[in-house]
DSSP file (Angstrom, degrees, kcal/mol; ACC not computed):
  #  RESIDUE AA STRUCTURE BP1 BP2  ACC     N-H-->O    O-->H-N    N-H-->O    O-->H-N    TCO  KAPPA ALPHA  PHI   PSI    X-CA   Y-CA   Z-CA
    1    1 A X              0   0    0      0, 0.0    23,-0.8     0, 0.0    24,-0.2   0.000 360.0 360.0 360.0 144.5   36.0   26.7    0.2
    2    2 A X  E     +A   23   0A   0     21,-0.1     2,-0.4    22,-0.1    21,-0.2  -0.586 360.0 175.8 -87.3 142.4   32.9   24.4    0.5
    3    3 A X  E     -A   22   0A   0     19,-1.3    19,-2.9    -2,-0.2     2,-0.3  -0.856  28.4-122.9-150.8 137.9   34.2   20.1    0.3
    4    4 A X  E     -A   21   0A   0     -2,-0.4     2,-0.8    17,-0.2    17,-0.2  -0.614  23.4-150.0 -42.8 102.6   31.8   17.5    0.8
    5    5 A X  E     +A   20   0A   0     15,-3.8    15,-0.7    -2,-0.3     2,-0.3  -0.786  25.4 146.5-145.7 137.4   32.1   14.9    3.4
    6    6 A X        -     0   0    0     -2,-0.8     2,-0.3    13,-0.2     6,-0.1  -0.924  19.4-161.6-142.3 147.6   31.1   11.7    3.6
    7    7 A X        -     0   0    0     -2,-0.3     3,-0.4     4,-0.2    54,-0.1  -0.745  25.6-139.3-113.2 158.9   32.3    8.1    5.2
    8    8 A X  S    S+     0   0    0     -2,-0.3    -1,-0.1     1,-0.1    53,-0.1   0.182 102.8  66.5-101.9  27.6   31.5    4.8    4.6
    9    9 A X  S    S+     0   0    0     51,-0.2    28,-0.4     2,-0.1     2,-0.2   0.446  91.7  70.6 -79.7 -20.7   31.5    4.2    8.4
   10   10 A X  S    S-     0   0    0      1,-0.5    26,-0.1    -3,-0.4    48,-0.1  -0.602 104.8 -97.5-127.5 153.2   28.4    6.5    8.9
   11   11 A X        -     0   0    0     24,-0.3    -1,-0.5    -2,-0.2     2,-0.4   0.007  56.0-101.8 -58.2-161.1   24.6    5.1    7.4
   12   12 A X        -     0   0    0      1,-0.1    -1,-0.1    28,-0.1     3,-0.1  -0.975  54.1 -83.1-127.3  99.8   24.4    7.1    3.6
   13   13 A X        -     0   0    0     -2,-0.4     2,-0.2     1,-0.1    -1,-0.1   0.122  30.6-137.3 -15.2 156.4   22.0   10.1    4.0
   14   14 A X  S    S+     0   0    0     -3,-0.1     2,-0.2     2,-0.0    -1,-0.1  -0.878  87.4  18.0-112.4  69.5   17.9    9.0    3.7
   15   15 A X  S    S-     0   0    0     -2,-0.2     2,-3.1     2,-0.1     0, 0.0  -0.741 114.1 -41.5 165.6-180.0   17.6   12.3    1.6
   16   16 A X  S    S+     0   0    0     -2,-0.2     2,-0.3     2,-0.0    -3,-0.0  -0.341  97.1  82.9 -71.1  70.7   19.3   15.2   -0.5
   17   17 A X        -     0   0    0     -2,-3.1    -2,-0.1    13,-0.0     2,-0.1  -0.929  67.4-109.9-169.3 150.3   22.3   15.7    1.7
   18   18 A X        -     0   0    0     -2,-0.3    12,-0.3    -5,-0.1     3,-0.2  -0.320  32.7-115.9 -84.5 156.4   25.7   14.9    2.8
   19   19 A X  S    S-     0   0    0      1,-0.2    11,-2.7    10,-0.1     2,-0.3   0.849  93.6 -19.0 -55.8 -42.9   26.9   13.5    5.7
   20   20 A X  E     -AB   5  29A   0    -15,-0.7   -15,-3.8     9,-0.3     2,-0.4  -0.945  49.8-135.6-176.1 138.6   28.9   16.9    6.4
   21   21 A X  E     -AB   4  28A   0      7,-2.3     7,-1.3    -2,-0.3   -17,-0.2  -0.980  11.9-157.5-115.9 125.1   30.2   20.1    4.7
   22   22 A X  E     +AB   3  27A   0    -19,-2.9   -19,-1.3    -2,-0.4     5,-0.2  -0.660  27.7 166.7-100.8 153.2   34.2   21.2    5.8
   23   23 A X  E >   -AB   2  26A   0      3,-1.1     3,-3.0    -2,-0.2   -21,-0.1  -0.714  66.6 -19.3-165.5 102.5   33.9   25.2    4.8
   24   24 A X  T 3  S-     0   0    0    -23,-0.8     3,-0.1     1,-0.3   -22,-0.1   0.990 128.0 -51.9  65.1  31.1   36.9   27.3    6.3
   25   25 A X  T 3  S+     0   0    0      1,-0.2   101,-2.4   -24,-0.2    -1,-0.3   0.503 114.8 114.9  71.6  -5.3   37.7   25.0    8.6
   26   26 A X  E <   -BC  23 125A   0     -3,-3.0    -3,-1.1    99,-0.2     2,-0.3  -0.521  47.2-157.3 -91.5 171.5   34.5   24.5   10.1
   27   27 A X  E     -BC  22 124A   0     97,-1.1    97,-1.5    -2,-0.3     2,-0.4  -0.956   7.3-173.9-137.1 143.0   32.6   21.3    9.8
   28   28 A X  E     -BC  21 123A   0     -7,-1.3    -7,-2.3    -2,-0.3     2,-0.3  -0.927  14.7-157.9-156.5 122.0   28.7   21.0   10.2
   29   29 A X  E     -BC  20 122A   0     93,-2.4    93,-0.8    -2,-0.4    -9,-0.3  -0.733  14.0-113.7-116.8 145.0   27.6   17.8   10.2
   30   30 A X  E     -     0   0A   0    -11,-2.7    92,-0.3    -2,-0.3    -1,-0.2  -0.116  50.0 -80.0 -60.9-178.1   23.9   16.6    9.2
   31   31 A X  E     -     0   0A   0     90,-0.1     2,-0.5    88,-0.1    90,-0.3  -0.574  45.1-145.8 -74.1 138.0   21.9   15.1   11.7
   32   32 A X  E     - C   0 120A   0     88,-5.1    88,-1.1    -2,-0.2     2,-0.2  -0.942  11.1-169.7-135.4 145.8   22.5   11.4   12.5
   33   33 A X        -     0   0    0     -2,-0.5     2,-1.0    86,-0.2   -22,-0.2  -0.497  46.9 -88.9-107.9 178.0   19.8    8.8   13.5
   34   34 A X        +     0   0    0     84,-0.2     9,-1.4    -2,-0.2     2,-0.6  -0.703  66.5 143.6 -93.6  84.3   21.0    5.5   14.8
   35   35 A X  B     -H   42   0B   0     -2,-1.0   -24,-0.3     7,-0.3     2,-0.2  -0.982  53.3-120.5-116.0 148.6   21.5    3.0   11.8
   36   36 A X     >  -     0   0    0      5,-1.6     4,-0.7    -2,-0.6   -26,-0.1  -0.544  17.3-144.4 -84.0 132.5   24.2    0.7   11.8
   37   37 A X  T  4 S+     0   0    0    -28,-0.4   -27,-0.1    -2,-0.2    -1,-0.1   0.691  95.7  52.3 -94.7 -16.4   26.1    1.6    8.8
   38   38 A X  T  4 S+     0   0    0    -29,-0.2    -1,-0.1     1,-0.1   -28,-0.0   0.825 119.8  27.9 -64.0 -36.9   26.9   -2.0    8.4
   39   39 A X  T  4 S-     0   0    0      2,-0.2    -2,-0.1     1,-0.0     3,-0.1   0.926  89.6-138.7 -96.5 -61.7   23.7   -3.5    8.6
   40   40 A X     <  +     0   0    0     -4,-0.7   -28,-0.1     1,-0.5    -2,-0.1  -0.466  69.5 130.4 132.0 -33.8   21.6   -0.2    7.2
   41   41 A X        -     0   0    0     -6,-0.2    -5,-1.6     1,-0.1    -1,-0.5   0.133  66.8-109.7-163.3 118.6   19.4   -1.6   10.0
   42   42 A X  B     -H   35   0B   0     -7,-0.2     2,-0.9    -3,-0.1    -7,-0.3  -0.240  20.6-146.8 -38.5 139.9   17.9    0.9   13.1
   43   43 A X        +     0   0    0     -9,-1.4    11,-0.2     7,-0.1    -9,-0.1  -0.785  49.8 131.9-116.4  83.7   19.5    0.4   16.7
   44   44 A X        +     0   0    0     -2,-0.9     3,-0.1     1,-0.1    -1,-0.1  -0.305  11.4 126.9-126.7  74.4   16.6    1.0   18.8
   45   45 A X  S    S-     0   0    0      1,-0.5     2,-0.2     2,-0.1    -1,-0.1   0.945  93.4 -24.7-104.5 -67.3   16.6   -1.7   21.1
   46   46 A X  S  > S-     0   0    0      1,-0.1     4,-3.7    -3,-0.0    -1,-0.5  -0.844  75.8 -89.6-135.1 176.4   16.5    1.3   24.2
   47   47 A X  H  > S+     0   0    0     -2,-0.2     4,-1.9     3,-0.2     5,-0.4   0.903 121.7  52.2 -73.6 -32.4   17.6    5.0   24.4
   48   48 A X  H >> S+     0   0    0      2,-0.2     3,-3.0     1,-0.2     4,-1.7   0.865 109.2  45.3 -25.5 -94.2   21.2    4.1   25.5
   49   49 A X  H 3> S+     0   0    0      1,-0.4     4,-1.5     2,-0.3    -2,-0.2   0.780 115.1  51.1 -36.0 -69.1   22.0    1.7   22.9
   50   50 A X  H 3X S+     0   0    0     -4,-3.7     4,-1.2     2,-0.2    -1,-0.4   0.793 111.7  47.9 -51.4 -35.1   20.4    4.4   20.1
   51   51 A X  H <X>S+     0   0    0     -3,-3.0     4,-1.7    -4,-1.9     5,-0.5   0.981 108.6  52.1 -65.0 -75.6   22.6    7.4   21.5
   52   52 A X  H >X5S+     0   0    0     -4,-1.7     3,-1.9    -5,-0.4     4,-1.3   0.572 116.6  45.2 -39.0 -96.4   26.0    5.1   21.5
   53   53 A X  H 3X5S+     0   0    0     -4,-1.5     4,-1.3     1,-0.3     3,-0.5   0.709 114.4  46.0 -86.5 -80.8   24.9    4.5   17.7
   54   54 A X  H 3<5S+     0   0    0     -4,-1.2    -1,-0.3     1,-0.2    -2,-0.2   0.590 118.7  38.5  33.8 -91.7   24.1    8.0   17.0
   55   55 A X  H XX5S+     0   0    0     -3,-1.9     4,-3.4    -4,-1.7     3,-0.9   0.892 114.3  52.7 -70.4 -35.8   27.3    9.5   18.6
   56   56 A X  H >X<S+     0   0    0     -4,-1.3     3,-1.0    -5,-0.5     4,-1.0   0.967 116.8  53.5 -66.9 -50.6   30.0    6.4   17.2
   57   57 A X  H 3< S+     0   0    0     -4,-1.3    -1,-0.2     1,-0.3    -2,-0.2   0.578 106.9  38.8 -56.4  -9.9   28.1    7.6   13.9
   58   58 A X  H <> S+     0   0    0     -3,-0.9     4,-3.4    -5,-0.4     5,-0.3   0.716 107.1  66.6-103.7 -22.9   28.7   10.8   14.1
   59   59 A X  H <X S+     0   0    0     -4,-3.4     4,-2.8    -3,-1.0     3,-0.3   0.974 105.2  55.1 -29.8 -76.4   32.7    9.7   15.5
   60   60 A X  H  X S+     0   0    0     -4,-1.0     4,-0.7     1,-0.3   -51,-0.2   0.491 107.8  46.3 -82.6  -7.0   32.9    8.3   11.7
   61   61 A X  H  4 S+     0   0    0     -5,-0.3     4,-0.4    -3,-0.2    -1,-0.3   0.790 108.1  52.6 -61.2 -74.4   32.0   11.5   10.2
   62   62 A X  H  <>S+     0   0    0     -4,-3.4     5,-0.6    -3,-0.3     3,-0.3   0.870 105.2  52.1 -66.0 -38.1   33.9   13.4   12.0
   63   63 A X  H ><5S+     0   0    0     -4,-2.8     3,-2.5    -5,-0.3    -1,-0.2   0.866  96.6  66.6 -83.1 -21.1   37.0   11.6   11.3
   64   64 A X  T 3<5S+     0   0    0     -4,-0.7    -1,-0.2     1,-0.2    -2,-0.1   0.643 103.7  59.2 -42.9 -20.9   36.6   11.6    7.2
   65   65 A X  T 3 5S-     0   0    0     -4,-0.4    -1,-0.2    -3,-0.3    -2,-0.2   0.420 124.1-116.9 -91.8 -26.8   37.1   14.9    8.1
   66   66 A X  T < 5S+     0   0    0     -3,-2.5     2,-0.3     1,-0.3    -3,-0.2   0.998  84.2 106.6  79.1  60.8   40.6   14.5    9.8
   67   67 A X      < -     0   0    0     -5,-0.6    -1,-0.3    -8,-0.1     2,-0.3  -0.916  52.7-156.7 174.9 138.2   38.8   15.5   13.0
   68   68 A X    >>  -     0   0    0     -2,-0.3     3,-4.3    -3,-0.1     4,-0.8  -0.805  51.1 -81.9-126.5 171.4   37.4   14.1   16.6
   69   69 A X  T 34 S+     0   0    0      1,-0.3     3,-0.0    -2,-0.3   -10,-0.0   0.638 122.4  71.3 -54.4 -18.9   35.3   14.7   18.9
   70   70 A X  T 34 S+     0   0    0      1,-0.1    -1,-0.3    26,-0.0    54,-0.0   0.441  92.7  58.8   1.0 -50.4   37.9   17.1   20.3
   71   71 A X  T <4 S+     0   0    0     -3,-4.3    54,-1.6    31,-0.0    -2,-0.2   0.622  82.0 113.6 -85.0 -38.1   37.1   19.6   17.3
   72   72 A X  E  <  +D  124   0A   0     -4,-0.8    52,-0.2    52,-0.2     3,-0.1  -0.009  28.8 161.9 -62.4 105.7   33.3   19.8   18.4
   73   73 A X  E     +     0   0A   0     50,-1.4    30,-2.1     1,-0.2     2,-0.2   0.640  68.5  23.4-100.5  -0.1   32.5   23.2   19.6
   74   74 A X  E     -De 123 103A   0     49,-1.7    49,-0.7    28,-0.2    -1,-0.2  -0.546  57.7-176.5-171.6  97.4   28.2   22.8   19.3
   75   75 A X        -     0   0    0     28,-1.1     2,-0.4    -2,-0.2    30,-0.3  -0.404  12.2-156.3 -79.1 154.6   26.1   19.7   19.3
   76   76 A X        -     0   0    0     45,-0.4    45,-1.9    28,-0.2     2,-0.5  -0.958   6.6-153.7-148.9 135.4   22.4   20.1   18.8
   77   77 A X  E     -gF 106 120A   0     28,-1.2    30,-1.1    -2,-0.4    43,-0.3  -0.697  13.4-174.8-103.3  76.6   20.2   17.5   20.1
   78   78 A X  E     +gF 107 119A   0     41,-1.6    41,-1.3    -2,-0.5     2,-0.3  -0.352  16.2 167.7 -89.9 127.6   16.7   16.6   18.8
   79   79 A X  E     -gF 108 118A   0     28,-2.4    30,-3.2    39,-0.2     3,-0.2  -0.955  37.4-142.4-147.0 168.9   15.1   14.0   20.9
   80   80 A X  S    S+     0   0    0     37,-0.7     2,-0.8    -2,-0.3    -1,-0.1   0.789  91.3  49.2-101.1 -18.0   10.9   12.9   20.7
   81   81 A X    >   -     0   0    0     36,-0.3     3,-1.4     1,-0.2    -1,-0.3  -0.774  55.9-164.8-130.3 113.1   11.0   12.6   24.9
   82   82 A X  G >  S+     0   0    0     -2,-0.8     3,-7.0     1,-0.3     4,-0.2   0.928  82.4  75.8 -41.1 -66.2   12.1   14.7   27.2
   83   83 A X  G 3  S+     0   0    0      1,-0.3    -1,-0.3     2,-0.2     4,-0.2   0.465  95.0  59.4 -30.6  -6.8   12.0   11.6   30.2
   84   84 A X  G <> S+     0   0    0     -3,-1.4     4,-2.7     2,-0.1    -1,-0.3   0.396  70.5 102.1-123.5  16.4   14.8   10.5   28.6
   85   85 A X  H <> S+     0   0    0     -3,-7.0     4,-1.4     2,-0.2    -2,-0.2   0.799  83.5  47.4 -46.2 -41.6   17.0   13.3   29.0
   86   86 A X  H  > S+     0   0    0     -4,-0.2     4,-1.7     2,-0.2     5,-0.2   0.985 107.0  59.8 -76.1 -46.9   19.2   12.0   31.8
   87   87 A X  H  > S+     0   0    0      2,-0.3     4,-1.9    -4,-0.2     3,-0.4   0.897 113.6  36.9  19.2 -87.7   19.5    8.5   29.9
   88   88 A X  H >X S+     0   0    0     -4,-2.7     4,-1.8     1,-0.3     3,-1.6   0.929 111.4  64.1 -51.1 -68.4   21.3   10.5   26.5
   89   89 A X  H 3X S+     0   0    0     -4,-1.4     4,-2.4     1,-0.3    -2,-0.3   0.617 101.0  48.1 -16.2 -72.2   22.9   12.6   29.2
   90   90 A X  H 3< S+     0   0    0     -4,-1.7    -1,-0.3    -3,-0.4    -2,-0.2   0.755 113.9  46.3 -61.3 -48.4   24.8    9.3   30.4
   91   91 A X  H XX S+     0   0    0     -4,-1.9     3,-2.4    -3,-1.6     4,-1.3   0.954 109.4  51.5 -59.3 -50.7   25.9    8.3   27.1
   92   92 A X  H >X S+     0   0    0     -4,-1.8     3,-3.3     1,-0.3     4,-0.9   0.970 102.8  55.2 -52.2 -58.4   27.2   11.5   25.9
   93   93 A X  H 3< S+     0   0    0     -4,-2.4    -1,-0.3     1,-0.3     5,-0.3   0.326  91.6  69.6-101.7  51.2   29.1   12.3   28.4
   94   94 A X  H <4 S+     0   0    0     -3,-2.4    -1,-0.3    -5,-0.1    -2,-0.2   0.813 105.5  49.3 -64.7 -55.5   30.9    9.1   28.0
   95   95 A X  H << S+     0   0    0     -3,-3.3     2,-0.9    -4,-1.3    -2,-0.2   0.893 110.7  46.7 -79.9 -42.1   32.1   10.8   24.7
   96   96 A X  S  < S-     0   0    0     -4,-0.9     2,-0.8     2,-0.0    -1,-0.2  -0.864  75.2-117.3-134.4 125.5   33.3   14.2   26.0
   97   97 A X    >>  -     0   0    0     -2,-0.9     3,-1.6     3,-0.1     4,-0.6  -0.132  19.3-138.2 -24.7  73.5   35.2   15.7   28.6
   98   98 A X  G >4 S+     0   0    0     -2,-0.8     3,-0.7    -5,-0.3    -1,-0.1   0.385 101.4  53.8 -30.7 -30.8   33.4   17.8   30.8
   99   99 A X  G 34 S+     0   0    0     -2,-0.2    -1,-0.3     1,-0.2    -2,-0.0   0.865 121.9  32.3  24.8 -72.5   36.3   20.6   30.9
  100  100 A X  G <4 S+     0   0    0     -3,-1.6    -1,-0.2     2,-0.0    -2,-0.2  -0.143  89.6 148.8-116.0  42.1   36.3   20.8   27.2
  101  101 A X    <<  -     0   0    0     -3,-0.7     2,-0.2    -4,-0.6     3,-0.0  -0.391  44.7-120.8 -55.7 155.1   32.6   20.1   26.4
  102  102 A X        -     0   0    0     -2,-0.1     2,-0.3     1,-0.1   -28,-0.2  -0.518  32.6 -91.0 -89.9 146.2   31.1   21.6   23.5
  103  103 A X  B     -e   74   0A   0    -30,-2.1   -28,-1.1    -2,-0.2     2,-0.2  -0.458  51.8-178.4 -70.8 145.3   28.1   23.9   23.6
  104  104 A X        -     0   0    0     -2,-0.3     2,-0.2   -30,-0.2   -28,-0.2  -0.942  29.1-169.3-149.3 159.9   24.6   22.2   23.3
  105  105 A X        -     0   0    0    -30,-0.3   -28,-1.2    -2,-0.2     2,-0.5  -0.801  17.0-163.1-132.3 176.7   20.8   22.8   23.1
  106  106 A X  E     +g   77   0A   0     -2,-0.2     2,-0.3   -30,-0.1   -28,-0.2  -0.941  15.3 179.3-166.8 144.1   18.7   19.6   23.4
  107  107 A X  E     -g   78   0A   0    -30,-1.1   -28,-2.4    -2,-0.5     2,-0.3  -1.000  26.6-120.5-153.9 124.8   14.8   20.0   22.1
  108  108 A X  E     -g   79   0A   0     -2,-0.3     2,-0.3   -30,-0.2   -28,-0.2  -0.697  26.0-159.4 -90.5 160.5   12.1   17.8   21.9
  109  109 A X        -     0   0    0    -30,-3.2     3,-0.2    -2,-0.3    -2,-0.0  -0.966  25.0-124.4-151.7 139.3   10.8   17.4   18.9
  110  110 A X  S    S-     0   0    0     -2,-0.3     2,-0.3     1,-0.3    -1,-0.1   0.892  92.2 -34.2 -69.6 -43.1    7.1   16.0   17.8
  111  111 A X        -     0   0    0    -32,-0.0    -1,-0.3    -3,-0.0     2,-0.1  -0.810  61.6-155.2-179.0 160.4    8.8   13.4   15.7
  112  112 A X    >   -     0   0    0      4,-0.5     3,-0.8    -2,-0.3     4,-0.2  -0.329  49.8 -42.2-109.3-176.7   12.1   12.7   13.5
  113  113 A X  G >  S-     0   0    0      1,-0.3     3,-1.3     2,-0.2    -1,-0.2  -0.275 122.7  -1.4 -50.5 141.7   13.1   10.5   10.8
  114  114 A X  G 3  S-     0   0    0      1,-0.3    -1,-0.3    -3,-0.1    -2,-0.0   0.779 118.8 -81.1  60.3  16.2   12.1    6.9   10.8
  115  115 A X  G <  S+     0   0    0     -3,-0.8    -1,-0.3     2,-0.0    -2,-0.2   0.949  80.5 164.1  40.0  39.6   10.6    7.7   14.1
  116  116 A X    <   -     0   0    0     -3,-1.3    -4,-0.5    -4,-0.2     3,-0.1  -0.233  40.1-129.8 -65.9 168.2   14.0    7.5   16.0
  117  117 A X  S    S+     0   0    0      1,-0.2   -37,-0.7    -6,-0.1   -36,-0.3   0.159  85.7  28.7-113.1  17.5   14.2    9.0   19.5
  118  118 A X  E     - F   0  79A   0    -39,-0.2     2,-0.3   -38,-0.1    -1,-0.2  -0.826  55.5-173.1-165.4 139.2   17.2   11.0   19.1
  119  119 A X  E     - F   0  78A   0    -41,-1.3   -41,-1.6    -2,-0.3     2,-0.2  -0.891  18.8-155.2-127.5 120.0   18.8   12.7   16.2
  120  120 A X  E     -CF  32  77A   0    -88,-1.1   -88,-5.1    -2,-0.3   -43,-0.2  -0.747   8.5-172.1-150.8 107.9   22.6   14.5   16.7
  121  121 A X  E     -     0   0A   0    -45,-1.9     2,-0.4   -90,-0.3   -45,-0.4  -0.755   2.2-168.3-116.1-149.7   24.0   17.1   14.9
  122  122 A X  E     -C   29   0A   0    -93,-0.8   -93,-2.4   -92,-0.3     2,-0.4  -0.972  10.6-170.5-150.3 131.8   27.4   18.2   15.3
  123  123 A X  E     -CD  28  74A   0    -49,-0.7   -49,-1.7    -2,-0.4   -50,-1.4  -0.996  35.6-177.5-119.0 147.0   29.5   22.1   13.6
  124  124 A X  E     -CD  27  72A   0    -97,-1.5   -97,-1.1    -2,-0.4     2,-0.4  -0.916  20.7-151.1-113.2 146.5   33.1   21.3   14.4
  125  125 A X  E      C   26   0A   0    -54,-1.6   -99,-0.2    -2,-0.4  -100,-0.1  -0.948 360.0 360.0-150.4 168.1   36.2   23.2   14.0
  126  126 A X              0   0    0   -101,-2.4    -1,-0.2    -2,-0.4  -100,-0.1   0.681 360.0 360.0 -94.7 360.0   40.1   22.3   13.3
């Protein structure tokens, strides 16, 4: 059964869609740019800084969900510059365990919402 999930920890979609859909125990989470859900405000001061906001935004997501980064079996990573693959690289895997990493594709992309430099999605499962 399809349930709708959404946090107030995480920005408020920029379009017709939810933060995440639980279906059967999966989770598939939208794509998340870096706003500070507090501020509504971009965090692009460098790519670090935007990744951290990114992933803790997708953290708050995932846990409306009863679920952590733990759950995550397949990130997919949209990013506008390849040169800054080791950079995200260094953040991420702050967040996850190399042992129990999740599967991932990571793709540059001509450009994303807001002109960010990284967009995150996330399918989880409990």
């Amino acid at each position: 059964m399809k349930k709708i999930i959404n946090s107030k920890h995480a920005p408020t979609p920029i379009g017709p869609y939810n933060q995440a859909v639980l279906n059967n125990n999966i989770l598939y989470t939208s794509g998340q740019i870096a706003i500070n859900p507090d501020t509504g405000n971009l965090v692009l001061d460098n790519i670090k800084s935007e990744t951290k906001q990114v992933m803790e935004n997708l953290k708050a997501v995932l846990n409306a969900a009863n679920m952590t980064l733990d759950n995550v079996i397949k990130t997919s990573i949209f990013i506008s510059d390849m040169n800054n693959f080791s950079e995200i690289n260094e953040v991420y895997t702050t967040y996850f365990k190399e042992a129990n990493a999740p599967a991932r594709e990571t793709v540059q992309v001509a450009c994303l919402p807001k002109n960010v430099n990284i967009e995150i999605s996330m399918i989880a499962a409990k």
